[in-house]
C-alpha positions as CSV (number, residue, x, y, z in Angstrom):
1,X,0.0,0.0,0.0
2,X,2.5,2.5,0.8
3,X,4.7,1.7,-2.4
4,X,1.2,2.6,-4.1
5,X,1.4,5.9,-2.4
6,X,5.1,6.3,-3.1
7,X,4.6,5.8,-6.8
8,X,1.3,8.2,-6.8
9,X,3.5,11.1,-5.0
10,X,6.6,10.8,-7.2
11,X,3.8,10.8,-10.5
12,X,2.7,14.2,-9.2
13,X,5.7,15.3,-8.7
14,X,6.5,14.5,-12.3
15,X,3.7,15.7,-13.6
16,X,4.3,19.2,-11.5
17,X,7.7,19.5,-12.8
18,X,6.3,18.9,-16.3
19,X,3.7,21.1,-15.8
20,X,6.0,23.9,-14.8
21,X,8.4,22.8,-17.8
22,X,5.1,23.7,-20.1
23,X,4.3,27.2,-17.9
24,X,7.7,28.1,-18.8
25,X,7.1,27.7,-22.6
26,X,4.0,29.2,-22.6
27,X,5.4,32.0,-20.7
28,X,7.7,32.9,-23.2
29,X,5.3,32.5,-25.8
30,X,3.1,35.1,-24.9
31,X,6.0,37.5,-23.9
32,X,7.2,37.1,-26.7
33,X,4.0,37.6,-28.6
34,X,3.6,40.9,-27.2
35,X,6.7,42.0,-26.3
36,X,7.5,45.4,-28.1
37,X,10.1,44.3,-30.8
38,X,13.7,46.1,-30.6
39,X,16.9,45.7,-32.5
40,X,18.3,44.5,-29.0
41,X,14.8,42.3,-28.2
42,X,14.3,38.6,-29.6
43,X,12.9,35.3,-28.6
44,X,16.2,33.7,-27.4
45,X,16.9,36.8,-25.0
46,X,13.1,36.4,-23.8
47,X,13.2,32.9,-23.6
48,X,16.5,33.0,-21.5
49,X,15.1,35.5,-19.3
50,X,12.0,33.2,-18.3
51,X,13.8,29.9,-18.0
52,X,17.0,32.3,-15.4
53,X,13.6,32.5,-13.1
54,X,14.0,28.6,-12.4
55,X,15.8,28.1,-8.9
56,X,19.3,26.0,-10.0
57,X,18.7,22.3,-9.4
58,X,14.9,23.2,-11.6
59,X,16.7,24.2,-14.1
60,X,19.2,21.5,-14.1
61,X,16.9,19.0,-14.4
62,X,14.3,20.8,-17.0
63,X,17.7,21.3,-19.0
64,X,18.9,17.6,-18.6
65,X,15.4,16.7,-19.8
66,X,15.5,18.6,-22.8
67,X,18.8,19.0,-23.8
68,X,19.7,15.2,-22.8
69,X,16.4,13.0,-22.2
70,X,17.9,12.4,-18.9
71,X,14.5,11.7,-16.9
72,X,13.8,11.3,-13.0
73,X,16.5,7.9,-12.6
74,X,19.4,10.3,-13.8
75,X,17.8,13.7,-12.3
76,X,18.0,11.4,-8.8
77,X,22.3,10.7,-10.1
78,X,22.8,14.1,-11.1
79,X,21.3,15.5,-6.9
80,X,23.6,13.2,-5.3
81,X,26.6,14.1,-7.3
82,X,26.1,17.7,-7.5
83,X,25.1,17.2,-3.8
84,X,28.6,15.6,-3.0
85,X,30.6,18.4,-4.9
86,X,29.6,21.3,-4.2
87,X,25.8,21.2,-2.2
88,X,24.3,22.9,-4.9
89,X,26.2,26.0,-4.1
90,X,27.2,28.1,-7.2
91,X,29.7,29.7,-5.5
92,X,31.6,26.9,-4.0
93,X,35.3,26.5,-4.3
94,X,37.7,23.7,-3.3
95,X,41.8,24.8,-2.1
96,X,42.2,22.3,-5.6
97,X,40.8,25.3,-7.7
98,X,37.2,23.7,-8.7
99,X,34.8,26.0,-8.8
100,X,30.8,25.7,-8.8
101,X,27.7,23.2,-8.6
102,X,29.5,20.8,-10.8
103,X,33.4,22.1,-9.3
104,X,34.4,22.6,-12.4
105,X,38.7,22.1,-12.3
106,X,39.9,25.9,-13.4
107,X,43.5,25.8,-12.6
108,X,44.4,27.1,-15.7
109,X,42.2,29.6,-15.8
110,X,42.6,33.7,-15.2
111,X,40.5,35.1,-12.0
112,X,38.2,36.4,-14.6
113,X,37.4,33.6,-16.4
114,X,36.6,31.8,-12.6
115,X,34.8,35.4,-11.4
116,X,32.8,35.1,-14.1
117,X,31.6,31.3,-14.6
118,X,30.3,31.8,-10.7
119,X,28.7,34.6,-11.5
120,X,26.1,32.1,-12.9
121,X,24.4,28.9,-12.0
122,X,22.8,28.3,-15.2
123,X,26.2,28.3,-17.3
124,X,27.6,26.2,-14.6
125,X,25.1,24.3,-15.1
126,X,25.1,24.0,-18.6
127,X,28.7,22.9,-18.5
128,X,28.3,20.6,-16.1
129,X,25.7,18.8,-18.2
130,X,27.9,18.9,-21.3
131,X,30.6,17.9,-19.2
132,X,28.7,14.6,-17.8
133,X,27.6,13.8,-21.6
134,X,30.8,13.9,-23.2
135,X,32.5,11.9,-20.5
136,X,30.2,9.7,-18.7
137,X,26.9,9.7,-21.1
138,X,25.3,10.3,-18.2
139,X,24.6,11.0,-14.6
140,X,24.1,7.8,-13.2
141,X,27.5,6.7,-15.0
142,X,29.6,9.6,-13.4
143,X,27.7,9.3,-9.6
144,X,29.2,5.6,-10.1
145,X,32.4,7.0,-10.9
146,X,32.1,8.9,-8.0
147,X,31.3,6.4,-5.7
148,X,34.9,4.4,-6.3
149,X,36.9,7.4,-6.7
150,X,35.4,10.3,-5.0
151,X,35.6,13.0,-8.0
152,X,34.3,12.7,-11.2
C-alpha cells in the first residue's frame, strides 16, 4: 500500500515538474508575442530570461530533460553528485581550484574567467551537463564514478 502511495507522490511530482516545464514555454510564448520588438529584443533573449527564473537544481533538471532525455533515474544521479561536490552552491570552491555546482577544475584559468563562470548557476550548469555527456553519457555513470573514486 505504501509503495502505491510512493509511486502516486513521485507521479505528481512529475507531472508538477512537467507542468511547470510547459508554464515556462507558454510564458515565453506570450511574452514574446507581445513584447514590443527592438533591435536589441528577440525570442532567445526572452526565452532565457523566463527559463533564469527557475531556482538552480529546476533548471538542471528541465535542461537535462531537454537537452539530454535524462528523466527522474538520472535527475536522482545528477542531486547526489552535485550534492557531494559542491551542495548545490554556485559559489563553492575547493583549495584544488574547482569552482561551482559541478566544481568545475579551473587551474588554468585567469581570475576572470573563474569570477565570471560563478557569476552564474545556469552556465555552470550547462557545462556541467555537457561535461557529464561527453565523458560519462550520463549522470548515473559519473555518480558511479564517484562512488569508487570520490571526484568525477
Amino acid at each position: 500500500m505504501n509503495r502505491n502511495k510512493g509511486a502516486k507522490a513521485s507521479q505528481r511530482k512529475q507531472k508538477t515538474r512537467a507542468l511547470k516545464l510547459y508554464l515556462v514555454v507558454y510564458l515565453t510564448a506570450v511574452i514574446t508575442f507581445f513584447a514590443p520588438q527592438t533591435p536589441t529584443s528577440s525570442p532567445a533573449l526572452t526565452r532565457t530570461m523566463v527559463i533564469q527564473q527557475l531556482e538552480p537544481k529546476e533548471y538542471a533538471y528541465q535542461t537535462a530533460l531537454l537537452r539530454y532525455g535524462w528523466g527522474k533515474q538520472q535527475h536522482k544521479c545528477l542531486g547526489a553528485l552535485w550534492g557531494k561536490e559542491s551542495a548545490w552552491n554556485f559559489k563553492a570552491s575547493s583549495p584544488t581550484k574547482d569552482y561551482g555546482i559541478p566544481q568545475r577544475h579551473m587551474r588554468l584559468n585567469t581570475q576572470k574567467e573563474i569570477n565570471d563562470f560563478l557569476r552564474s548557476p545556469h552556465k555552470q550548469i550547462d557545462w556541467g551537463l555537457k561535461y557529464i555527456s561527453i565523458r560519462y553519457k550520463t549522470p548515473c555513470k559519473a555518480w558511479s564514478f564517484w562512488l569508487e573514486k570520490r571526484w568525477y
